[in-house]
SETI-754999 format. One record per atom (N, C-alpha, C): atom name; residue in three letters; chain; x, y, z; residue number from 1. Coordinates in steps of 0.02 Angstrom, whole numbers, always signed. Layout:
N
+-------+------+--------+--------+--------+--------+-------+
: vexfi : nuti : drengu :     c1 :     c2 :     c3 : torvo :
+-------+------+--------+--------+--------+--------+-------+
:    CA :  ala :      A :      X :      Y :      Z :   NUM :
...
+-------+------+--------+--------+--------+--------+-------+
END
This chain:
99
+-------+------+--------+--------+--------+--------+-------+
: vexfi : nuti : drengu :     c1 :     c2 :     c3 : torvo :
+-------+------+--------+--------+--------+--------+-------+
:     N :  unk :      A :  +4324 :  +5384 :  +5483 :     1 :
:    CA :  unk :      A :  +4302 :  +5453 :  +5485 :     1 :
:     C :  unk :      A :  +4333 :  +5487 :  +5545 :     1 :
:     N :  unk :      A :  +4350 :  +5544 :  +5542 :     2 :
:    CA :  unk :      A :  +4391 :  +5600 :  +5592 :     2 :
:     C :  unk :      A :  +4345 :  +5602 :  +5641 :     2 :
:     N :  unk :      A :  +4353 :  +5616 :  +5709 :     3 :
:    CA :  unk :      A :  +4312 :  +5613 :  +5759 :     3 :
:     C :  unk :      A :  +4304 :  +5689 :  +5757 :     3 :
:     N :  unk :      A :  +4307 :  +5736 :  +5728 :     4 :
:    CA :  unk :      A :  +4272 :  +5784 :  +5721 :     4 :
:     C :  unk :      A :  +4224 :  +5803 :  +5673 :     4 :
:     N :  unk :      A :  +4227 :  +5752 :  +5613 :     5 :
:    CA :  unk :      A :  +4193 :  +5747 :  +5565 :     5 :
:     C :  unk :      A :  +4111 :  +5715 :  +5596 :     5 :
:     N :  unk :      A :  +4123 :  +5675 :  +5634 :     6 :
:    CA :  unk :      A :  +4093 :  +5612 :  +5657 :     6 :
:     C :  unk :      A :  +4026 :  +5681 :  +5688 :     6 :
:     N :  unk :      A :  +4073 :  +5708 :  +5746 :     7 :
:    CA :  unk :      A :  +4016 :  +5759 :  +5780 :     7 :
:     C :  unk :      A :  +3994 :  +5803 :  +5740 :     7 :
:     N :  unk :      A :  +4040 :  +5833 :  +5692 :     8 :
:    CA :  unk :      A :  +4008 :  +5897 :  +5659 :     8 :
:     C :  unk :      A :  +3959 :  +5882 :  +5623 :     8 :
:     N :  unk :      A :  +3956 :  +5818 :  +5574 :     9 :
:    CA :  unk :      A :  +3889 :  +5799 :  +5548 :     9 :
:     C :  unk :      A :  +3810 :  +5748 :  +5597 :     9 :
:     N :  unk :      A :  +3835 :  +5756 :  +5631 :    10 :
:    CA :  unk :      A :  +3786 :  +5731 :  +5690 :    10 :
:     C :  unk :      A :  +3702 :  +5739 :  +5664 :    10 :
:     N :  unk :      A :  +3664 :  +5693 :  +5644 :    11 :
:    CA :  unk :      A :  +3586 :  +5734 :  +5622 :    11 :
:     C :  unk :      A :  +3546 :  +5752 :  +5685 :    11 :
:     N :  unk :      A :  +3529 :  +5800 :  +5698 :    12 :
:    CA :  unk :      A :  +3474 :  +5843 :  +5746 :    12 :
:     C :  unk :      A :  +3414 :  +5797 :  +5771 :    12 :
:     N :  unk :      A :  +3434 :  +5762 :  +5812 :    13 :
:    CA :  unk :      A :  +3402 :  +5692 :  +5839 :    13 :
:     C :  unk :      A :  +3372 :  +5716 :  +5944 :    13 :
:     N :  unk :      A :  +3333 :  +5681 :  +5961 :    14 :
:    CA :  unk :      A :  +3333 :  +5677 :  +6035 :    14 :
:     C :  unk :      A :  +3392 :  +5664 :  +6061 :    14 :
:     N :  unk :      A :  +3407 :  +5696 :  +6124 :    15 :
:    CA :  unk :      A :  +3456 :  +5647 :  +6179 :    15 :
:     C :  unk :      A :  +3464 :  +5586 :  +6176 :    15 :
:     N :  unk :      A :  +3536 :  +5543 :  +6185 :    16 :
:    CA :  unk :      A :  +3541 :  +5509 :  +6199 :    16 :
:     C :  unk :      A :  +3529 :  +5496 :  +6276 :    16 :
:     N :  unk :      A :  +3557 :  +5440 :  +6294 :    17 :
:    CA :  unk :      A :  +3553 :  +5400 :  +6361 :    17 :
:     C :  unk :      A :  +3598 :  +5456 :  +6418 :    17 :
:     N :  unk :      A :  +3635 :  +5491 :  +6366 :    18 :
:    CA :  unk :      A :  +3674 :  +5523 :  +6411 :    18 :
:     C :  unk :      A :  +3628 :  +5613 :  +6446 :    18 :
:     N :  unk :      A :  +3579 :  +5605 :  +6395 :    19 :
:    CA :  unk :      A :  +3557 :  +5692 :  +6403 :    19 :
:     C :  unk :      A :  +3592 :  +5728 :  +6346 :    19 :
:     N :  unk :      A :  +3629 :  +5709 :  +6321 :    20 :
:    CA :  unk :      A :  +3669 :  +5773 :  +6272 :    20 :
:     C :  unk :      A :  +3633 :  +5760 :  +6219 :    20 :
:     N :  unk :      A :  +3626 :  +5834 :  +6175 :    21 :
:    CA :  unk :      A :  +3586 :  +5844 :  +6115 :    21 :
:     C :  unk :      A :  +3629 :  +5828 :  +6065 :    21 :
:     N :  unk :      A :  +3616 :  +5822 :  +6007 :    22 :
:    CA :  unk :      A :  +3681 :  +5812 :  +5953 :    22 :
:     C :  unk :      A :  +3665 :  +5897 :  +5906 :    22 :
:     N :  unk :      A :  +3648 :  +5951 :  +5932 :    23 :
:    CA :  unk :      A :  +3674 :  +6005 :  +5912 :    23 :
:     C :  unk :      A :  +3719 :  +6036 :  +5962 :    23 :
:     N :  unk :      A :  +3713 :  +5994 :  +6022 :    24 :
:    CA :  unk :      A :  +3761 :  +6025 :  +6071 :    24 :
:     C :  unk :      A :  +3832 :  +6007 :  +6041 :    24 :
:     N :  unk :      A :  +3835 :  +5930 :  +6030 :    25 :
:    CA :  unk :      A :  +3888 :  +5912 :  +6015 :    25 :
:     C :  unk :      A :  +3913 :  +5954 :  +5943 :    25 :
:     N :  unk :      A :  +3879 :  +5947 :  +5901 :    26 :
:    CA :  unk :      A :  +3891 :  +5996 :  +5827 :    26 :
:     C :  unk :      A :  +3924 :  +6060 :  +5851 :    26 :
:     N :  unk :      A :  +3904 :  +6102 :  +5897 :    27 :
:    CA :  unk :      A :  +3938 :  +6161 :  +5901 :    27 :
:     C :  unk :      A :  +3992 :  +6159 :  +5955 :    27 :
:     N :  unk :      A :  +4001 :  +6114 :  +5969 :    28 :
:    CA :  unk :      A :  +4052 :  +6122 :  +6027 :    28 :
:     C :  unk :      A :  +4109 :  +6050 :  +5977 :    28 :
:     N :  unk :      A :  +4103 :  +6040 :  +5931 :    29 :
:    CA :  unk :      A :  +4122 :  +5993 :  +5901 :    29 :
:     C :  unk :      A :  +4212 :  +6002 :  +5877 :    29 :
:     N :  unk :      A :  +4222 :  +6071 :  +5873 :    30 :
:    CA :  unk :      A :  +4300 :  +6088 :  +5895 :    30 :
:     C :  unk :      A :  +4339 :  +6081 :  +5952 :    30 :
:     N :  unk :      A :  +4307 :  +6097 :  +5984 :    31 :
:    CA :  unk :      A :  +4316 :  +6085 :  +6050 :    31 :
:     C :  unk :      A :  +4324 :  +6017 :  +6085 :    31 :
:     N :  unk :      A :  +4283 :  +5963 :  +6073 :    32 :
:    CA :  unk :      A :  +4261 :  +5924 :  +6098 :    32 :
:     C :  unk :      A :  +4324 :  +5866 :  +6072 :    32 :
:     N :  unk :      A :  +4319 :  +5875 :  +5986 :    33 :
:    CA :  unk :      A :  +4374 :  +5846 :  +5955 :    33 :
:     C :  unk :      A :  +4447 :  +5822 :  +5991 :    33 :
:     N :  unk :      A :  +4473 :  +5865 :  +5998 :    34 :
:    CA :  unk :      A :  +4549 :  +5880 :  +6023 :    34 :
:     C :  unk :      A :  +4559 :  +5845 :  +6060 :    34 :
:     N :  unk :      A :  +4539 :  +5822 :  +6130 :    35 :
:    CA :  unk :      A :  +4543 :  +5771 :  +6174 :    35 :
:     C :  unk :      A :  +4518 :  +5697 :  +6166 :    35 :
:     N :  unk :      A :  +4467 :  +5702 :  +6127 :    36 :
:    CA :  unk :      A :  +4440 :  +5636 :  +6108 :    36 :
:     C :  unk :      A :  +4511 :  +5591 :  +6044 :    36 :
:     N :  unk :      A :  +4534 :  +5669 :  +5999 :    37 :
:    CA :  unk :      A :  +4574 :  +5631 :  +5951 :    37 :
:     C :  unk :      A :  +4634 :  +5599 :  +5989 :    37 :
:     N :  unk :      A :  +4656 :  +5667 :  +6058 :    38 :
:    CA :  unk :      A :  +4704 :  +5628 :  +6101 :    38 :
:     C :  unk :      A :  +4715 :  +5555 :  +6112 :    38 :
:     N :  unk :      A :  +4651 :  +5540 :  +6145 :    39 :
:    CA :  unk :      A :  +4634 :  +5458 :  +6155 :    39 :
:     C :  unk :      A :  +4643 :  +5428 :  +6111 :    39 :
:     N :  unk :      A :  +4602 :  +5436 :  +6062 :    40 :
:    CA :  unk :      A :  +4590 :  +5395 :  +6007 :    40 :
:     C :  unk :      A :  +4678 :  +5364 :  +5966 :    40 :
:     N :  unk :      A :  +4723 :  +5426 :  +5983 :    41 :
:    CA :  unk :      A :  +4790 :  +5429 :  +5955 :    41 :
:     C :  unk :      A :  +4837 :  +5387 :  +5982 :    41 :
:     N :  unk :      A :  +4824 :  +5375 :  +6069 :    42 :
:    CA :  unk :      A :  +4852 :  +5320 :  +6128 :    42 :
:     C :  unk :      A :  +4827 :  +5260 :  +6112 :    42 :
:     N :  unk :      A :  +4772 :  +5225 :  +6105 :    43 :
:    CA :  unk :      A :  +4736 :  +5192 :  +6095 :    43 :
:     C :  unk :      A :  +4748 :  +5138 :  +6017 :    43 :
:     N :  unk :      A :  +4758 :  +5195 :  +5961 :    44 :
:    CA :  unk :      A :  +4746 :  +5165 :  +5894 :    44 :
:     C :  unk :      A :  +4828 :  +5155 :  +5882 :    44 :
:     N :  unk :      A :  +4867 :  +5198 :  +5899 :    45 :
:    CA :  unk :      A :  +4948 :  +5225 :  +5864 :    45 :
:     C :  unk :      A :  +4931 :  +5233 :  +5830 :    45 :
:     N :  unk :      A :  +4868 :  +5274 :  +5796 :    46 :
:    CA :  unk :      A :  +4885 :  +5338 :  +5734 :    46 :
:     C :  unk :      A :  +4851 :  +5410 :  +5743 :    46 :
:     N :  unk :      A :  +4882 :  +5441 :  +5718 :    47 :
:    CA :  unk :      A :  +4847 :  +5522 :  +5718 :    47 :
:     C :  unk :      A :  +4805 :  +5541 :  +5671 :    47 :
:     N :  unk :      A :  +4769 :  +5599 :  +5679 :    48 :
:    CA :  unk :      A :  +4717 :  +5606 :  +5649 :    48 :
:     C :  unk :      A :  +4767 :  +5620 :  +5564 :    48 :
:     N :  unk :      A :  +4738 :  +5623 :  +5523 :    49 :
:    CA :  unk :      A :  +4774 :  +5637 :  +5449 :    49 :
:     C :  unk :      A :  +4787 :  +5716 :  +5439 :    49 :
:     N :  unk :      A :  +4753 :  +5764 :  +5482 :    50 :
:    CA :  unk :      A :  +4752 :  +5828 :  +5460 :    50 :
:     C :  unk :      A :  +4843 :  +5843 :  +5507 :    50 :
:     N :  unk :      A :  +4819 :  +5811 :  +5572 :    51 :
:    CA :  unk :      A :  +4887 :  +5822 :  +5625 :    51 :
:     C :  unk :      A :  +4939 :  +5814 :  +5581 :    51 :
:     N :  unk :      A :  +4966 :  +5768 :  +5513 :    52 :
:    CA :  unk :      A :  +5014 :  +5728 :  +5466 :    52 :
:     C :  unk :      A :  +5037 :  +5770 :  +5447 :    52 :
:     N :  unk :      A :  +5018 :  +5853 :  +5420 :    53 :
:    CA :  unk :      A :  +5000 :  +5896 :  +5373 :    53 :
:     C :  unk :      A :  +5067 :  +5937 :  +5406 :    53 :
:     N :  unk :      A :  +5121 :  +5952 :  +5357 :    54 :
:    CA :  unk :      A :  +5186 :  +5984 :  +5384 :    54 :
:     C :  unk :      A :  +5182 :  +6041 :  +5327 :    54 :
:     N :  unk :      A :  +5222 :  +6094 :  +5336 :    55 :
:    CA :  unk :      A :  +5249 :  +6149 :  +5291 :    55 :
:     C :  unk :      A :  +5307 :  +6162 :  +5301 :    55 :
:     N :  unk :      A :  +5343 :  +6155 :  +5268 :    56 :
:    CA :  unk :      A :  +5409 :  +6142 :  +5245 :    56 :
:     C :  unk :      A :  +5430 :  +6224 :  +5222 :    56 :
:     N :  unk :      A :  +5467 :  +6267 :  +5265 :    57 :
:    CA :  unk :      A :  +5501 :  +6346 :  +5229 :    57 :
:     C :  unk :      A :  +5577 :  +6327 :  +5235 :    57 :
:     N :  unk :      A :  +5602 :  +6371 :  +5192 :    58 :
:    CA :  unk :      A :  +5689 :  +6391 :  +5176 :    58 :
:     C :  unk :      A :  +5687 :  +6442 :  +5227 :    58 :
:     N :  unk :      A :  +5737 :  +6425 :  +5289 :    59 :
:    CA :  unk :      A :  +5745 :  +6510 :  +5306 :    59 :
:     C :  unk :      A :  +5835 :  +6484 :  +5312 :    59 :
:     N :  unk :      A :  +5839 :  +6589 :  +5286 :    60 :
:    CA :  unk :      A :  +5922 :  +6577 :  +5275 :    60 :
:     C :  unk :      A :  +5972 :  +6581 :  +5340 :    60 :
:     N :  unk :      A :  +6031 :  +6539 :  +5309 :    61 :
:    CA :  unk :      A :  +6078 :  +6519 :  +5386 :    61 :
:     C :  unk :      A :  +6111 :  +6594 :  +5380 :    61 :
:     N :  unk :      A :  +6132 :  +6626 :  +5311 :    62 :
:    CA :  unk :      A :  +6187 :  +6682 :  +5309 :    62 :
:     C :  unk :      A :  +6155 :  +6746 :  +5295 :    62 :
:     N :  unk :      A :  +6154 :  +6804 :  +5307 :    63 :
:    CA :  unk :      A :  +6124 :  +6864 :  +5326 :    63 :
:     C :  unk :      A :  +6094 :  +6895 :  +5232 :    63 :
:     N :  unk :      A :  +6143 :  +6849 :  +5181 :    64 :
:    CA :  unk :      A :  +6117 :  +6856 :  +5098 :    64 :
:     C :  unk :      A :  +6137 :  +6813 :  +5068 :    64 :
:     N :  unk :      A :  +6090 :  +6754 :  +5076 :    65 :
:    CA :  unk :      A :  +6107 :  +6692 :  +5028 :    65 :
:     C :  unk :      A :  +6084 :  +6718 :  +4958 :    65 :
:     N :  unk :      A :  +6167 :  +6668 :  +4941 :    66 :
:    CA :  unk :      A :  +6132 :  +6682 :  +4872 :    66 :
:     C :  unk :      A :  +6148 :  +6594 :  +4849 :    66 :
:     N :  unk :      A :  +6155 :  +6543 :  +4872 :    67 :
:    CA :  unk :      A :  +6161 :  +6477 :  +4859 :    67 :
:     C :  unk :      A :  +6113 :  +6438 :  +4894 :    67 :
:     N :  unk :      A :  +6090 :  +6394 :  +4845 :    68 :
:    CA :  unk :      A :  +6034 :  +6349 :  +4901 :    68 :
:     C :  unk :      A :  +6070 :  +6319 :  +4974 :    68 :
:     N :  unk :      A :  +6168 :  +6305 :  +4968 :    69 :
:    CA :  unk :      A :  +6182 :  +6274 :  +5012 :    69 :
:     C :  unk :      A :  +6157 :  +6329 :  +5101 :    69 :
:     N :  unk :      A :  +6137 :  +6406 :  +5073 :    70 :
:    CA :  unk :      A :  +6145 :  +6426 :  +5119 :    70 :
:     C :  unk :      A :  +6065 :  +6439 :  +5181 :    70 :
:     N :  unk :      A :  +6027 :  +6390 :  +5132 :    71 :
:    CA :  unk :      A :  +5961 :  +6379 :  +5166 :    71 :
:     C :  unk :      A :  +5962 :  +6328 :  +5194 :    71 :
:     N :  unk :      A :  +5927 :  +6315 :  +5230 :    72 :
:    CA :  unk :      A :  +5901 :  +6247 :  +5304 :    72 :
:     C :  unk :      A :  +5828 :  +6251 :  +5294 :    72 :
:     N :  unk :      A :  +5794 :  +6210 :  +5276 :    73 :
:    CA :  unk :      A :  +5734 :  +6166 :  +5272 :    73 :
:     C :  unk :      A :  +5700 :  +6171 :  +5360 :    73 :
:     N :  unk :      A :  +5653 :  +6209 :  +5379 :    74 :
:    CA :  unk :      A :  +5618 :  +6209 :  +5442 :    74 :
:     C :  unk :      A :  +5550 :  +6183 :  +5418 :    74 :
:     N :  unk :      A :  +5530 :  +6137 :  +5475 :    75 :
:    CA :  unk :      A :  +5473 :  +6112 :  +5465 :    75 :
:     C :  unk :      A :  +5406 :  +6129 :  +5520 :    75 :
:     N :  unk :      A :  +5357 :  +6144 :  +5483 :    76 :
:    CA :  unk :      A :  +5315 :  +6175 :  +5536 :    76 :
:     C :  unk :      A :  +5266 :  +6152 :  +5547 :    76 :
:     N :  unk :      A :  +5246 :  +6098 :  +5590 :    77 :
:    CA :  unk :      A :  +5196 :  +6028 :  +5588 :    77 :
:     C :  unk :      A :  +5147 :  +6108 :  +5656 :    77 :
:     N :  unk :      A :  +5093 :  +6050 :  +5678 :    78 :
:    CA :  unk :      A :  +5028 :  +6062 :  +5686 :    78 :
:     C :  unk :      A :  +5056 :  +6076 :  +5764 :    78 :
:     N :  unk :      A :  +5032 :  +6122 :  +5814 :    79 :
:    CA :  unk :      A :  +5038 :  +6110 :  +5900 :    79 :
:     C :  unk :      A :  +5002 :  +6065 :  +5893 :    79 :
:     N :  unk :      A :  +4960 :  +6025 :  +5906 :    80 :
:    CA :  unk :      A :  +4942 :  +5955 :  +5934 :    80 :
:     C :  unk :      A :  +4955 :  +5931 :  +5918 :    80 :
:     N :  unk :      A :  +4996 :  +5913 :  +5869 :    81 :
:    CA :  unk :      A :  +5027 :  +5839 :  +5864 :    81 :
:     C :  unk :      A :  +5116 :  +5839 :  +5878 :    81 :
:     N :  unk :      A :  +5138 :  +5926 :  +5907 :    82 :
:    CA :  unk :      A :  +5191 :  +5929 :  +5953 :    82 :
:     C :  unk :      A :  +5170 :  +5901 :  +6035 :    82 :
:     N :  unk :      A :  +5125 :  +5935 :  +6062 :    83 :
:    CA :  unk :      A :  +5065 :  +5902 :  +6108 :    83 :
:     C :  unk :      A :  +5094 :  +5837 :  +6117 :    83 :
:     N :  unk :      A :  +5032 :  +5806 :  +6059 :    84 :
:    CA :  unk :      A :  +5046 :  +5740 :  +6067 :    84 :
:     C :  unk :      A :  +5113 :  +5692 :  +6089 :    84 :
:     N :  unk :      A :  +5162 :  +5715 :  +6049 :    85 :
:    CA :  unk :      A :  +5229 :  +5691 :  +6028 :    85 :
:     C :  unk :      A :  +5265 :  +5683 :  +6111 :    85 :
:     N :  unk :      A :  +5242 :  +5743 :  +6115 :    86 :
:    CA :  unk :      A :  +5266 :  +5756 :  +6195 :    86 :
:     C :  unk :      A :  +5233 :  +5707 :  +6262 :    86 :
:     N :  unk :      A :  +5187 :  +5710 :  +6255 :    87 :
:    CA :  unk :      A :  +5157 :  +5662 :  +6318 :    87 :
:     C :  unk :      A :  +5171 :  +5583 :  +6276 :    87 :
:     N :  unk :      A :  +5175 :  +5567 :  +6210 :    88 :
:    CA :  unk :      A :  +5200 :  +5522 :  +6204 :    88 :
:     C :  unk :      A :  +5271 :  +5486 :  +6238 :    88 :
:     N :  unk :      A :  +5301 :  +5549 :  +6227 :    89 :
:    CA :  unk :      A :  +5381 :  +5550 :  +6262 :    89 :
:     C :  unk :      A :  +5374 :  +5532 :  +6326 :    89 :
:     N :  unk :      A :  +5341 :  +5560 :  +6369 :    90 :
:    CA :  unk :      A :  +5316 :  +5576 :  +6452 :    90 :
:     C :  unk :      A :  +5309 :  +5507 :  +6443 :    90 :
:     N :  unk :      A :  +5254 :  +5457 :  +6438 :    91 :
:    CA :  unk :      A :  +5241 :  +5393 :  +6448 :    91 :
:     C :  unk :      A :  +5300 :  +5350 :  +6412 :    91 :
:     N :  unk :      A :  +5315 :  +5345 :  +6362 :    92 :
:    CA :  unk :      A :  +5378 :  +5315 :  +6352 :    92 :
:     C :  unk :      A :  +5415 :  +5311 :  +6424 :    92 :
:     N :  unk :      A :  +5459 :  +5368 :  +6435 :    93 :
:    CA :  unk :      A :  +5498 :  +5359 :  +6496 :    93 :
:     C :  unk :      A :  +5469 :  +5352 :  +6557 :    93 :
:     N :  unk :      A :  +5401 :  +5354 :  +6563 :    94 :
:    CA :  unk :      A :  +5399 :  +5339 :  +6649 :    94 :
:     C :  unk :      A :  +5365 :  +5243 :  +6629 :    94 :
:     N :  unk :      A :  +5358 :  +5233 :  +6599 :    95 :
:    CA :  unk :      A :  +5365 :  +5176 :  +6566 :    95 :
:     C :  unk :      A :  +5412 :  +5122 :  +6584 :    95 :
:     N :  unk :      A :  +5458 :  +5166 :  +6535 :    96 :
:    CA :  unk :      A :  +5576 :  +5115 :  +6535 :    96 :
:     C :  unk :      A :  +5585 :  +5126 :  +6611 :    96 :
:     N :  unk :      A :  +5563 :  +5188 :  +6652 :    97 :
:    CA :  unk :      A :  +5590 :  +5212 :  +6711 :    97 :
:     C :  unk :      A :  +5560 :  +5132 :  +6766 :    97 :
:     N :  unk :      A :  +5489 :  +5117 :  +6757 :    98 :
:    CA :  unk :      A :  +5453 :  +5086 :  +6796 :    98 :
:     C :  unk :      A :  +5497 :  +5001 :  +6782 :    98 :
:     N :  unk :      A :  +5521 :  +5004 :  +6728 :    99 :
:    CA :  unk :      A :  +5537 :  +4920 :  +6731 :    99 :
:     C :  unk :      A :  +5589 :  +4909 :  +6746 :    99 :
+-------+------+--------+--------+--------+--------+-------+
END
């Protein structure tokens, strides 16, 4: 289950051990998500399934295509899982750098 799924269905219970309510967590449950999926993404090597989710447009190379050769395929994935990709990179090389 998505760790935002996890909070958003939370049932309306007492505090835990920690003090936090689980409607606190429910509404702040966007929020809260994003960093937790971070971890969870270092931790597991996988991303959440929604982050997976690409859109694929034609935009044209020549000012009036009229041939498919004259389109290029751009792909337009999620900012957090550019985010991600990136501090992945960051640790990779200070990583190779350290050995």
């Amino acid at each position: 289950m998505e760790i935002f799924q996890i909070l958003d269905t939370l049932q309306p219970t007492a505090a835990g051990l920690d003090g936090i309510l689980a409607w606190f967590l429910r509404i702040g449950a966007p929020v809260f998500a994003v960093p937790l999926a971070f971890k969870q993404s270092m931790v597991e090597g996988a991303v959440p399934s929604q982050w997976r989710t690409a859109v694929i447009t034609l935009t044209a190379k020549v000012p009036k295509p009229t041939q498919a050769a004259h389109y290029t395929p751009i792909s337009i994935t999620l900012f957090l899982l550019q985010s991600l990709e990136a501090s992945l990179v960051d640790v990779l090389f200070l990583s190779v750098d350290q050995t």
